[in-house]
Backbone bond lengths (Angstrom), bond angles and torsions (degrees), N, CA, C in turn:
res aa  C-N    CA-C-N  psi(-1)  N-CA   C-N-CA  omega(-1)  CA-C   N-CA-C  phi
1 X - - - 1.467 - - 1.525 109.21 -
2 X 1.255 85.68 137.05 2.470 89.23 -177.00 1.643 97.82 -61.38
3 X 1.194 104.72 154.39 1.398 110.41 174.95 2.338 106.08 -88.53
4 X 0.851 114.35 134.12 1.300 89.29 -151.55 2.128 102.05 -93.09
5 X 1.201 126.77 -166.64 1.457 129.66 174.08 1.580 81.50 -76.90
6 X 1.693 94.35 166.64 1.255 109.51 -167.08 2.048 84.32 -162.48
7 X 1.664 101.94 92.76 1.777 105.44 -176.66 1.498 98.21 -91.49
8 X 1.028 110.13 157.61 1.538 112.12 147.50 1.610 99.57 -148.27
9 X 1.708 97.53 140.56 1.636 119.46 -146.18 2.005 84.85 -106.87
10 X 1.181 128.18 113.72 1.378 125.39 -176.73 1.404 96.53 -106.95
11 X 1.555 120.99 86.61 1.161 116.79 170.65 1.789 103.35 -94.53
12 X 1.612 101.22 -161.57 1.810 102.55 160.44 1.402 98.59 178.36
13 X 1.636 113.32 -168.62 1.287 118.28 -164.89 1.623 119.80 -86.12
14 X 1.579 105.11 17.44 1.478 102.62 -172.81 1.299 102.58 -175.08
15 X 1.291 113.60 -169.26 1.510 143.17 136.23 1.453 132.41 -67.63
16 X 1.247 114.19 124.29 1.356 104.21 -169.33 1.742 140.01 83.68
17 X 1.681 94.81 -3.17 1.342 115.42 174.64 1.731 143.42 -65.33
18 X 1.390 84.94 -21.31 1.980 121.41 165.43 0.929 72.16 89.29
19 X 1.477 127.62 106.84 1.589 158.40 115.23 1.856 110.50 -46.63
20 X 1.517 85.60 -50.85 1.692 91.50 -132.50 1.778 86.46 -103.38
21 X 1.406 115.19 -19.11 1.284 128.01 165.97 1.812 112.94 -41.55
22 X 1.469 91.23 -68.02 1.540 123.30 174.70 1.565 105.50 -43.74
23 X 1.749 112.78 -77.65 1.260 119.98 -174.11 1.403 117.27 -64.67
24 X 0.846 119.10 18.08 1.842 129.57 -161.18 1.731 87.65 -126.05
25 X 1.338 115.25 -51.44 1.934 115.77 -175.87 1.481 92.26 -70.26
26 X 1.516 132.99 -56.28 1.610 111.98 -160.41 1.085 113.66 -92.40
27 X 1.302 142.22 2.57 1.641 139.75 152.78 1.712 96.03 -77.81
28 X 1.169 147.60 -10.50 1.321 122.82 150.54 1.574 121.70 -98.50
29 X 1.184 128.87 6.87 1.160 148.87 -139.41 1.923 75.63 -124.96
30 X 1.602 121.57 -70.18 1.197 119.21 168.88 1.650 133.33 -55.44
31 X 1.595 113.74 -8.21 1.552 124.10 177.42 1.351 87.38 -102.55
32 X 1.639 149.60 -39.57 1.521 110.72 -172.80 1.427 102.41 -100.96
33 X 1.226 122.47 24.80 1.659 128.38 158.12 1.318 110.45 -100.57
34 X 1.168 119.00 21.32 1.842 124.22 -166.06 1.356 124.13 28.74
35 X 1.286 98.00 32.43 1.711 104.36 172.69 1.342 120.37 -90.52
36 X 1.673 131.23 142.20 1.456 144.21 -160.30 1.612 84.75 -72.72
37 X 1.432 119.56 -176.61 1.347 96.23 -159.55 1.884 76.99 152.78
38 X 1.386 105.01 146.62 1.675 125.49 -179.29 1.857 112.11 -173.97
39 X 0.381 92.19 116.70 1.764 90.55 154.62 1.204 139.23 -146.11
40 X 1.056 119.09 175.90 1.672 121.90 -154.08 2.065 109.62 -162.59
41 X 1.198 90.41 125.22 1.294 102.09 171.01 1.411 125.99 -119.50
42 X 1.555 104.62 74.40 1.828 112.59 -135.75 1.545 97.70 -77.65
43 X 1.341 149.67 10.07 1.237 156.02 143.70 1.521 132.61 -125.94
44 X 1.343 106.51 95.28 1.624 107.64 144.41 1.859 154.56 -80.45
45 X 1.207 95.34 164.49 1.529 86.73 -170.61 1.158 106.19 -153.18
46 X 1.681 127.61 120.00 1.312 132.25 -153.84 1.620 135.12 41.41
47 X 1.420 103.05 48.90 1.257 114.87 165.48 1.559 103.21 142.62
48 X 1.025 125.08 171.81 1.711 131.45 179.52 1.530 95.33 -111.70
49 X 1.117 140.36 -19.41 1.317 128.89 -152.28 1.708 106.56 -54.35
50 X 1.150 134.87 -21.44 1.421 127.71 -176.42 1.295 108.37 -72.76
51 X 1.371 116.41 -50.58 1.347 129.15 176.09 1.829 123.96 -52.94
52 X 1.481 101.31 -40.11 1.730 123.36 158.66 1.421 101.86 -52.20
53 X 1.713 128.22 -58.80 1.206 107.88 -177.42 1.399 131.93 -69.09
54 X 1.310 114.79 -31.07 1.418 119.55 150.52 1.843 137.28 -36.85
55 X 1.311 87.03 -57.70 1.514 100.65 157.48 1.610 119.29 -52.77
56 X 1.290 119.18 -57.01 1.618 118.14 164.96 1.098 120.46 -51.95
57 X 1.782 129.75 -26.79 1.421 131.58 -179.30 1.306 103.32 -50.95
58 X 1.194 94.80 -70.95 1.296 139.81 -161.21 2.083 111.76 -51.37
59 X 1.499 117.44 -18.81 1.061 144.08 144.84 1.759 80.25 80.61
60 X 1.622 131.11 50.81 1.535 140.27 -172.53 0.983 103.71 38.08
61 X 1.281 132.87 57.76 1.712 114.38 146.49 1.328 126.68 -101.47
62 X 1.746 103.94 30.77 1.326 102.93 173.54 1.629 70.17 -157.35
63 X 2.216 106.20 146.20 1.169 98.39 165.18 1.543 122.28 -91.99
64 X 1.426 104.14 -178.76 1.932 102.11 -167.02 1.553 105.33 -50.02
65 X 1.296 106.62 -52.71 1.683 100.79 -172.82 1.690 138.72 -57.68
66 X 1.644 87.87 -10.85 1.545 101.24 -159.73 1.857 86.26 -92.47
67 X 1.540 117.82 -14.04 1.711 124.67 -153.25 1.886 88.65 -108.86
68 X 1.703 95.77 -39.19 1.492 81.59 157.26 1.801 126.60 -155.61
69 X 1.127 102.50 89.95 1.209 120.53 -164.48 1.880 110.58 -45.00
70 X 1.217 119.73 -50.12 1.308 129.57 -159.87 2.085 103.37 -98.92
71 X 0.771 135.90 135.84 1.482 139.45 -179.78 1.471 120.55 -168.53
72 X 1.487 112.21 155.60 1.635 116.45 -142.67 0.854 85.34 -139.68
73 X 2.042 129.19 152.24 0.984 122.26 145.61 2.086 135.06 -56.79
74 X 1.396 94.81 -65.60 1.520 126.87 168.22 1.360 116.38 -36.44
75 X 1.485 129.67 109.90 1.439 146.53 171.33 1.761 116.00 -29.35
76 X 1.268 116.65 21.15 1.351 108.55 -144.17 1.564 105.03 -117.78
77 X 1.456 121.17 -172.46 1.551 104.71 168.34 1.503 114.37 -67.62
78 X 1.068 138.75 145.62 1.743 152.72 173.68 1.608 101.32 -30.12
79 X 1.258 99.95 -41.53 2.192 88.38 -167.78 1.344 82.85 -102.14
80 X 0.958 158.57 20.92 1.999 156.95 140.86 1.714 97.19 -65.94
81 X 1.301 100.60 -79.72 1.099 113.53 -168.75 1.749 125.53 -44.32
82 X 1.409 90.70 -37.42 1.863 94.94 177.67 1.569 102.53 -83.53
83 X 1.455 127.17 -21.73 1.069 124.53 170.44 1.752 126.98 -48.42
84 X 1.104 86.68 -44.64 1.665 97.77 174.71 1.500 107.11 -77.83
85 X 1.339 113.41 -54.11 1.626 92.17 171.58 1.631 127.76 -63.23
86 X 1.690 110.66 12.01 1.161 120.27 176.68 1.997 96.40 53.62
87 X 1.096 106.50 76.50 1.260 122.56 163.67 1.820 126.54 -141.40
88 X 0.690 114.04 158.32 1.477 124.12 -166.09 1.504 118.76 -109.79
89 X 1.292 162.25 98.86 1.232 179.00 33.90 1.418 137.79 43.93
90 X 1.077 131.98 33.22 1.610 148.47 176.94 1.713 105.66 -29.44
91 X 1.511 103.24 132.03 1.356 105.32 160.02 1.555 121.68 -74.12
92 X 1.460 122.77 -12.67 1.220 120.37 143.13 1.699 140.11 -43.54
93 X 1.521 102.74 -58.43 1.782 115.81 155.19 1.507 104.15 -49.19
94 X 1.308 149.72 -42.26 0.998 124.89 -162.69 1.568 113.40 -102.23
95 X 1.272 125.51 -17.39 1.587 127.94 138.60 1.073 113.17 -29.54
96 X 1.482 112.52 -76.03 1.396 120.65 -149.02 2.296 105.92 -64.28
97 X 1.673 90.91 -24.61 1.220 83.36 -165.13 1.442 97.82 -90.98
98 X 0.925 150.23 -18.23 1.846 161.83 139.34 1.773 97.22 -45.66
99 X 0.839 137.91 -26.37 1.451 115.33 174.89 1.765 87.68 -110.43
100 X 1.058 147.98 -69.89 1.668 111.68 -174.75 1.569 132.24 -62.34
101 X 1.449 122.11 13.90 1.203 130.21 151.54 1.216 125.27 -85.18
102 X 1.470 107.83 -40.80 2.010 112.85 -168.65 1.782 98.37 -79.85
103 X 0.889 111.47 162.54 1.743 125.04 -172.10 1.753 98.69 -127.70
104 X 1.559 96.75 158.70 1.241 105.20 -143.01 1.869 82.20 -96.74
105 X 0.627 134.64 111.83 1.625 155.49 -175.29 1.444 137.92 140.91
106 X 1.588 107.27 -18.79 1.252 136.94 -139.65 1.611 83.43 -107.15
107 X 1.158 117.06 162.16 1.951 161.16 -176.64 1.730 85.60 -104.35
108 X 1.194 142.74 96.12 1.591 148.31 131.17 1.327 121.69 -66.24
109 X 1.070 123.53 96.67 1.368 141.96 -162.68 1.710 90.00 -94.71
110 X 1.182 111.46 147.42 1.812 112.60 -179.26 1.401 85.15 -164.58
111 X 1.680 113.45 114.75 0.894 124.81 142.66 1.582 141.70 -68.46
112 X 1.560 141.47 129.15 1.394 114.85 -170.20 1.947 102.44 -101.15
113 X 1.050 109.00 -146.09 1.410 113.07 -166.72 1.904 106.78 -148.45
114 X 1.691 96.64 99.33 1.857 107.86 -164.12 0.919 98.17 92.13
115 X 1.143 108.96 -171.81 1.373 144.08 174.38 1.630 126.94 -42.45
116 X 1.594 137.98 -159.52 1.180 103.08 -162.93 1.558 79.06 -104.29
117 X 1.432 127.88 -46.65 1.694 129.30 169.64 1.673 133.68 -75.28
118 X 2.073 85.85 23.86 1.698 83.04 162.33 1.080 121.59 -99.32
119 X 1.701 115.78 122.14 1.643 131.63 -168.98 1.978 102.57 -25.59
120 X 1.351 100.76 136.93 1.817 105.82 165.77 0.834 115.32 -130.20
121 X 1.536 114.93 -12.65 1.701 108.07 175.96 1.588 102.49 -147.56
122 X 1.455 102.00 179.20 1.356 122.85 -159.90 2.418 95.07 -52.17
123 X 1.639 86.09 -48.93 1.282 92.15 -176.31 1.837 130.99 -139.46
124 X 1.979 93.26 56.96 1.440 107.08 -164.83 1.783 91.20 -165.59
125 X 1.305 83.88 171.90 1.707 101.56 170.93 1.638 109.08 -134.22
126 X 1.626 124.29 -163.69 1.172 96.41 -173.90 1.794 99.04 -94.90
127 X 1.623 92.70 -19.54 1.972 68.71 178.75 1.278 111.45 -64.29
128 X 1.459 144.32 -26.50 1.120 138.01 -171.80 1.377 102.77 -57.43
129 X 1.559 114.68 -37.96 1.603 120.49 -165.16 1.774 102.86 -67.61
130 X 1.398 108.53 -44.90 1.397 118.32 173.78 1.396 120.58 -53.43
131 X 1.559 125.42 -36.89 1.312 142.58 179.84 1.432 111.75 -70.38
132 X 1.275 111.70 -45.07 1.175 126.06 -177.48 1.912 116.58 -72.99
133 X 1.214 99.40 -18.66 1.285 104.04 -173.21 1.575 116.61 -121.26
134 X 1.312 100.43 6.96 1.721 128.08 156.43 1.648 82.73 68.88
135 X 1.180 127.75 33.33 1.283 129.56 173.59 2.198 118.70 -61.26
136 X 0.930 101.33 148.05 1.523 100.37 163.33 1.389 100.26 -106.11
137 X 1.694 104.29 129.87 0.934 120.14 173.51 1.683 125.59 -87.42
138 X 1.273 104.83 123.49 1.634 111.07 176.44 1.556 123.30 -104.89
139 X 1.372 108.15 101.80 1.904 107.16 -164.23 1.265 108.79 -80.99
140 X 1.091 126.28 134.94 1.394 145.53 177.98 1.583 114.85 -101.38
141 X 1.770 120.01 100.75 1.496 93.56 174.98 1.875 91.94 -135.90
142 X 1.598 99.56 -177.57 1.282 112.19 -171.65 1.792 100.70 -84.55
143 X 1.645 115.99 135.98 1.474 114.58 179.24 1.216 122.05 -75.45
144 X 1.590 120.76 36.11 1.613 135.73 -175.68 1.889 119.00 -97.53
145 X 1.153 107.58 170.75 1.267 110.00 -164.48 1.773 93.56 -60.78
146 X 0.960 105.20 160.82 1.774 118.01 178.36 1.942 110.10 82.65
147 X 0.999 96.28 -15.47 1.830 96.59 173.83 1.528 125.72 -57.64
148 X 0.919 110.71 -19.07 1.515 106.22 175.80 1.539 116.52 -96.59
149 X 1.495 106.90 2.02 1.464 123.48 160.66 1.614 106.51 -75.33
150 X 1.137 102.37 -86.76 1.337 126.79 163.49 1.729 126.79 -10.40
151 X 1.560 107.66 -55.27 1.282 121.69 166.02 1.427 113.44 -51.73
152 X 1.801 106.97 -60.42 1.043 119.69 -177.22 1.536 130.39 -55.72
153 X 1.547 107.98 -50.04 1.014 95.71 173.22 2.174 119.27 -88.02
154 X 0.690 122.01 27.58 1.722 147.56 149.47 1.146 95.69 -74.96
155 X 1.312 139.35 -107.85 1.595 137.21 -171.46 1.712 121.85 -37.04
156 X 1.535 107.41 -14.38 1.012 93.71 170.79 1.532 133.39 -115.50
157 X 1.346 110.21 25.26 1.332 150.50 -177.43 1.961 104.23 -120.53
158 X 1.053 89.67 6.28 1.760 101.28 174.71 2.280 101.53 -102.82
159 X 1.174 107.41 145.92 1.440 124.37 161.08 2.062 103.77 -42.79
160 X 0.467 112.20 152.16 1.860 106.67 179.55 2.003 87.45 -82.94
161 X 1.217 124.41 -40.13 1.321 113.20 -163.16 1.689 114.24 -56.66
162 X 1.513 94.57 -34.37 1.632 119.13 178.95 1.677 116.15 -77.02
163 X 1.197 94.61 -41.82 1.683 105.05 -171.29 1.603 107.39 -77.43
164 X 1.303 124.51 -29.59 1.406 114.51 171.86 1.703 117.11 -79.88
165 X 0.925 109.39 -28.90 1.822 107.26 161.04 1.472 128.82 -89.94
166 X 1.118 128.14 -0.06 1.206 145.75 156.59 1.535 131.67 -52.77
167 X 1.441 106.22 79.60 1.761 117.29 177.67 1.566 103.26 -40.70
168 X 1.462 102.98 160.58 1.388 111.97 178.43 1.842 100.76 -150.78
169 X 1.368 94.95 117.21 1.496 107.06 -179.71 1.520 112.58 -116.40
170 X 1.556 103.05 123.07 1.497 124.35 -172.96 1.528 93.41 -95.10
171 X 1.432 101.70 112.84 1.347 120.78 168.64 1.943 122.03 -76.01
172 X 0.890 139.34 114.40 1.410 150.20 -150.25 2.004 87.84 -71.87
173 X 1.329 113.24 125.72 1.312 109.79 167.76 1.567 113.42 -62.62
174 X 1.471 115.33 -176.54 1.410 123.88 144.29 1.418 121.85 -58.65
175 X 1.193 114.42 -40.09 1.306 118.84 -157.10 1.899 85.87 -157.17
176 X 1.724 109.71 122.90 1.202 141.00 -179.48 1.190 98.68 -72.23
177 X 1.559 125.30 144.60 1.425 135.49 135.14 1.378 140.63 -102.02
178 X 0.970 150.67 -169.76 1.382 153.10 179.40 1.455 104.56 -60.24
179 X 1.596 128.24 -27.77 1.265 107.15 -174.22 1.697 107.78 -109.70
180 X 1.286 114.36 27.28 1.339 112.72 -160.99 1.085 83.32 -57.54
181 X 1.475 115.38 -85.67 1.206 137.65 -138.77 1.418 119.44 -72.09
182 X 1.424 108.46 24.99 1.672 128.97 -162.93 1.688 93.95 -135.09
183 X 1.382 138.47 -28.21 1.397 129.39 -152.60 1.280 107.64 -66.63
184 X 1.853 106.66 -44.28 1.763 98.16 -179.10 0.717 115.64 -89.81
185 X 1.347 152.59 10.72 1.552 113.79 137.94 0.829 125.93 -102.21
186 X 1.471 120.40 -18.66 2.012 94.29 141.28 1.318 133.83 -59.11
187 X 0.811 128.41 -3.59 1.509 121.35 171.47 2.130 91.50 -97.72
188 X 0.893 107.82 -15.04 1.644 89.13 160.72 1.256 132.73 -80.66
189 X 1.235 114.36 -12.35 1.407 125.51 178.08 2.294 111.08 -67.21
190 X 1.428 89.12 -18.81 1.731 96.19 -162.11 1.785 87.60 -108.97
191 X 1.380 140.51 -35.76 1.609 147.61 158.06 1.218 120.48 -116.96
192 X 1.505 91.85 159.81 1.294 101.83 159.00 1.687 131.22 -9.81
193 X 1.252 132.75 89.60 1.845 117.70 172.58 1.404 109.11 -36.28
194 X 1.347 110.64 -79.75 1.554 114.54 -160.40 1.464 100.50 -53.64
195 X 1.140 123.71 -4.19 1.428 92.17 -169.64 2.309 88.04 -111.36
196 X 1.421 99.60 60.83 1.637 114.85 -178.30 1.484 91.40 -130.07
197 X 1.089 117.34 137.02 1.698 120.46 159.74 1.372 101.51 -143.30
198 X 1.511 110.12 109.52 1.246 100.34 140.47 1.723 160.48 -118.97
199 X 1.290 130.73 149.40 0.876 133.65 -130.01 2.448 104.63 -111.58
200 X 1.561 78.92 121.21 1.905 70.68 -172.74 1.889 92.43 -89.33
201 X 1.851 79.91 174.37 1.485 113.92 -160.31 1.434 98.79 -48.14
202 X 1.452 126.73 131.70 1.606 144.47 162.78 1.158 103.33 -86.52
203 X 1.762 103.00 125.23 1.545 126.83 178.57 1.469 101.68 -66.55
204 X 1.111 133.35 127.10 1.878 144.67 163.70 1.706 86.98 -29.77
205 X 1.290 134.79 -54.50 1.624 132.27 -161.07 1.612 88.77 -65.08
206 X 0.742 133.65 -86.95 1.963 146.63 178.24 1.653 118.72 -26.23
207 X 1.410 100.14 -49.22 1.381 102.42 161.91 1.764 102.92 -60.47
208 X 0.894 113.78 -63.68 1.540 104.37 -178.91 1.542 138.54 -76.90
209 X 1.076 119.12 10.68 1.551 148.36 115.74 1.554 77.99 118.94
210 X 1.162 143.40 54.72 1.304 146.61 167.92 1.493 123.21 -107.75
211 X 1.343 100.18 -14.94 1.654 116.29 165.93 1.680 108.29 -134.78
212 X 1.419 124.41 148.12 1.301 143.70 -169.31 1.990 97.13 -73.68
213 X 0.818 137.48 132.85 1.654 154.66 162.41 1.671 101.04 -52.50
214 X 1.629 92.64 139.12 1.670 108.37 -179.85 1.337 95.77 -48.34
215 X 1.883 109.16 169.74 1.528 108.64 144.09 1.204 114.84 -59.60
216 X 1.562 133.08 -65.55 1.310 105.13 -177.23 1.353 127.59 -60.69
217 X 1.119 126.36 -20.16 1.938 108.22 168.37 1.068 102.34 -76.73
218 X 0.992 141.52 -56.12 2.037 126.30 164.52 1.372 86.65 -12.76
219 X 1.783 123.77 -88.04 1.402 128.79 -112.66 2.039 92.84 -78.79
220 X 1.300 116.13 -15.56 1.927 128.87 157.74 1.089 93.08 -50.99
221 X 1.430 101.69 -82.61 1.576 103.34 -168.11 1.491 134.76 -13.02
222 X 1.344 97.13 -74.40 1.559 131.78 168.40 1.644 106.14 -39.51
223 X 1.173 102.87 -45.45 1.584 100.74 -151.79 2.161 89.47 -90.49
224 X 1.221 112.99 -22.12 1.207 107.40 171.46 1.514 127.65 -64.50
225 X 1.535 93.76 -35.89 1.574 113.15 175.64 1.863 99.34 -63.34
226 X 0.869 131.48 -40.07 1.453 149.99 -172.55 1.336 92.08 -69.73
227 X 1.112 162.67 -69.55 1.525 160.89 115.34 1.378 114.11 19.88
228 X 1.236 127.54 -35.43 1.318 118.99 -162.02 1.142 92.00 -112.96
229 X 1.516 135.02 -18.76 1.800 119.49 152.49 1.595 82.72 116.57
230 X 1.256 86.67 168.30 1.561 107.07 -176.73 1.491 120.52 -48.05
231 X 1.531 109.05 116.00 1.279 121.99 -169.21 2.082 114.40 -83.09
232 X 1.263 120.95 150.18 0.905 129.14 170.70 1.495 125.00 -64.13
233 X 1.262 163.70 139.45 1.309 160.59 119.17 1.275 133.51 -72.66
């Protein structure tokens, strides 16, 4: 029997939520666990830098273009942005190019760009991209007041098949509020608990893979990978 793709779709409730923070710690988190492992951040928009961090995860074993093929000048959503450069972008092209890059054993990590229904292509969003790619979705939001809105309505703009296996990682703000330390378990009361991880503040050195991750962000880490189901080697 083929061993089959194995995506996971790292969307979340915004911009700016540490997507790429996240997907940048467990694609190296998966190379010193000797796990197969790829990712791709197949659209940018006003700058490559997400895609650069990927590439550094990833220690080049995939080059920049292949991690992100499509890129925009303009700060904007991905199908905005190519719009003005009068360019064209199909959620078809970006299937097709995410399934002849990822290998059939391998953890394909695909990051999207915003939120989970901010437009990415000419004629898709990223849940469509996630749907389409029978992906499990992993939501990424900030651990600040309004998140259990936010979460919620994300999962519930998900397929029910997708939305009940779907980890949810509370990203540690800059600066805490009154409900930090209250969000997960309220937001367990509306899902699944275990399937809540949250994740404390990443040192600028760690994010940039120049220093080794706490035990406890390891022990997130770990337990996220544990979430996403049986991993490949």
């Amino acid at each position: 029997m083929a061993v089959r793709r194995q995506f996971l779709g790292v969307t979340g409730t915004g911009t700016g939520v540490g997507k790429t923070v996240l997907s940048a710690l467990l694609v190296r988190r998966c190379v010193r666990l000797g796990l197969s492992v790829r990712a791709f951040k197949p659209l940018c928009s006003g700058g490559r830098g997400d895609a650069l961090a990927l590439e550094a995860a990833l220690g080049g074993s995939l080059a920049l273009d292949t991690i992100n093929p499509w890129h925009f000048d303009a700060p904007l959503s991905p199908s905005l942005a190519a719009r003005l450069e009068r360019r064209k972008v199909t959620l078809g092209q970006v299937v097709d190019h995410l399934r002849r890059y990822s290998v059939a054993g391998d953890l394909t990590l695909v990051e999207g760009a915003g939120g989970l229904l901010s437009p990415l292509t000419a004629d898709g969003d990223n849940r469509d991209l996630i749907v389409r790619l029978g992906a499990l979705p992993l939501i990424v939001a900030s651990n600040r007041l309004g998140v259990i809105h936010d979460v919620r309505a994300v999962l519930g703009n998900l397929p029910p098949r997708l939305r009940d296996r779907a980890p949810v990682v509370l990203m540690a703000p800059a600066q805490a509020d009154e409900s930090t330390a209250h969000n997960a378990r309220s937001l367990g009361e509306f899902l699944e608990p275990d399937h809540i991880v949250e994740l404390p503040r990443v040192p600028e050195e760690v994010r940039a893979g120049a220093a080794r991750p706490s035990l406890s962000l390891t022990r997130s880490l770990d337990r996220i990978l544990d979430l996403i189901g049986p991993m490949p080697s």
